[in-house]
C-alpha positions in Angstrom: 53.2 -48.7 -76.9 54.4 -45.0 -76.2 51.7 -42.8 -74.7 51.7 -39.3 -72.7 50.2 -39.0 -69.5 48.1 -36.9 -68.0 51.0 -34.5 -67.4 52.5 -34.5 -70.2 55.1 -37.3 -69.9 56.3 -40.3 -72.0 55.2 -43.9 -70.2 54.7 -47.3 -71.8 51.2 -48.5 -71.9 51.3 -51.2 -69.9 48.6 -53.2 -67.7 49.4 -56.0 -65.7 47.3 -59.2 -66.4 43.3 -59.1 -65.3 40.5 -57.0 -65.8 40.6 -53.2 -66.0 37.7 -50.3 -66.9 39.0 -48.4 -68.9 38.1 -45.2 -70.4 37.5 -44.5 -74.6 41.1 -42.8 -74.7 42.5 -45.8 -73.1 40.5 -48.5 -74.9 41.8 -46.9 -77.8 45.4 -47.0 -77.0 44.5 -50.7 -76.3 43.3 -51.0 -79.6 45.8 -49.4 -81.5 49.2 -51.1 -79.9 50.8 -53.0 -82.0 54.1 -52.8 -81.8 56.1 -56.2 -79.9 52.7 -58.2 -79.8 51.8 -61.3 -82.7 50.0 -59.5 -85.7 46.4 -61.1 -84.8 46.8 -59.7 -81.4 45.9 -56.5 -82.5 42.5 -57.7 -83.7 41.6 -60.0 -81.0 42.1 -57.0 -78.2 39.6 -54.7 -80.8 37.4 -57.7 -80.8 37.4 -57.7 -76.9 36.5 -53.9 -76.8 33.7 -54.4 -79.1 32.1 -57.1 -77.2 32.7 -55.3 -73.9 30.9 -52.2 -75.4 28.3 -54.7 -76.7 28.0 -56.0 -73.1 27.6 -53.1 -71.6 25.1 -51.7 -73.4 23.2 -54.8 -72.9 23.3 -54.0 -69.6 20.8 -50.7 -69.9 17.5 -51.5 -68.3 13.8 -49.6 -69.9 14.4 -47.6 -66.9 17.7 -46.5 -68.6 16.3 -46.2 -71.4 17.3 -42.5 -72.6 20.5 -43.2 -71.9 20.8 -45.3 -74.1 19.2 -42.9 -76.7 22.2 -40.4 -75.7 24.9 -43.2 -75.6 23.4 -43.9 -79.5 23.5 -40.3 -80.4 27.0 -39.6 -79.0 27.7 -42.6 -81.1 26.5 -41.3 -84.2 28.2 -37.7 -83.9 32.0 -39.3 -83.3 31.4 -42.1 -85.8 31.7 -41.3 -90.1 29.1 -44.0 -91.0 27.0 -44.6 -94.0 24.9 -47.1 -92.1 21.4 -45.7 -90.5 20.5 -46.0 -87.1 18.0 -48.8 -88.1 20.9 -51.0 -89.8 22.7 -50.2 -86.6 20.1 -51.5 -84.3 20.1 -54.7 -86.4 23.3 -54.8 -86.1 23.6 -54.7 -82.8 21.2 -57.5 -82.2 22.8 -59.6 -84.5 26.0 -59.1 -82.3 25.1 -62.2 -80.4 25.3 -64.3 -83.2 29.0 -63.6 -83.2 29.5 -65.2 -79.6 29.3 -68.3 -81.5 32.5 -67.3 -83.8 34.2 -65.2 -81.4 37.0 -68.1 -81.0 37.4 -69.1 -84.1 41.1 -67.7 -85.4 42.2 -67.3 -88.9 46.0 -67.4 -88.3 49.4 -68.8 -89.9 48.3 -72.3 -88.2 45.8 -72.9 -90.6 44.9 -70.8 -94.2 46.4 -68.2 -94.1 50.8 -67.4 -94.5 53.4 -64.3 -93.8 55.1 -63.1 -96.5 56.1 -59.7 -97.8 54.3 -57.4 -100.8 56.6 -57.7 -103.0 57.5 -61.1 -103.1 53.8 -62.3 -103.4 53.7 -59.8 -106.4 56.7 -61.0 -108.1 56.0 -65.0 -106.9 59.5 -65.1 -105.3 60.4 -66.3 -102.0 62.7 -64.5 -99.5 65.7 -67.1 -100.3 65.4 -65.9 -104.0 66.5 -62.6 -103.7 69.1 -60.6 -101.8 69.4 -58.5 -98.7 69.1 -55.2 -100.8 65.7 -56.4 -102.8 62.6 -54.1 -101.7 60.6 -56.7 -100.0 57.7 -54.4 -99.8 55.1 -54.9 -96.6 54.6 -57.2 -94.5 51.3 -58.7 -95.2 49.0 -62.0 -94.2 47.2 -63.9 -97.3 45.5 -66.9 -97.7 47.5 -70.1 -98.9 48.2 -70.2 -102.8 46.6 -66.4 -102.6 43.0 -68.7 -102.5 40.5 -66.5 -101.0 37.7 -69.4 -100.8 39.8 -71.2 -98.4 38.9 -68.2 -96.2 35.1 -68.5 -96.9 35.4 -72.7 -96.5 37.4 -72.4 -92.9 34.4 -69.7 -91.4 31.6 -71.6 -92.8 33.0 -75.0 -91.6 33.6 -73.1 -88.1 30.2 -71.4 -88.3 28.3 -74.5 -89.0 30.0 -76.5 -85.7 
């Protein structure tokens, strides 16, 4: 992932393996890479952020109280949201439900397949057409395009 440094120069993101603080540009360079990583690693470094955010905040004592209040309203100014500050709160506190689902990975391993845009549109596989056909995006669906498996997979996961 190609970023610009503080003086203006062209470096490859790049952090060796462990733990790092990182700042909101560079969490969001984190979060944005995509290119030369599997297509679910993208996700699963956003879902890291978010929980490291979540634990953070958890983190604020009553005594720190109005910073939270500033962290929330900060929050609210760089984020387009149609969701109030109550549904946010709940939200928020709800967030530790998710530990329990936090390792549980849709992927090609189970019910979900790559293809490409075009061929699921047109039901063809890549060995029916030829190098010059427009194979459209590269996308991840849900075998035989059945959403329910989806739902069945988290529920069955959820309920463990």
């Amino acid at each position: 992932y190609r970023v610009r440094d503080e003086n203006g120069n062209w470096t490859t993101l790049f952090y060796p393996a462990g733990i790092h603080h990182v700042n909101g540009i560079e969490a969001l360079r984190i979060a944005r890479a995509r290119h030369f990583t599997p297509v679910f690693s993208r996700d699963y470094r956003q879902q890291k952020i978010l929980m490291a955010v979540k634990d953070k905040l958890g983190e604020i004592g009553v005594a720190d109280i109005g910073k939270l209040g500033s962290i929330i309203r900060i929050g609210f100014t760089y984020t387009k949201t149609d969701i109030s500050l109550k549904e946010a709160y709940t939200l928020y506190r709800t967030m530790g439900k998710i530990e329990k689902i936090r390792n549980i990975s849709l992927g090609t391993g189970n019910v979900l397949y790559e293809t490409y845009s075009n061929l699921l549109h047109h039901e063809l596989t890549a060995s029916d057409v030829d190098e010059d056909f427009d194979k459209g995006a590269w996308i991840v669906v849900p075998i035989d395009n059945d959403w329910e498996l989806v739902r069945k997979f988290i529920k069955e996961k959820t309920d463990e």
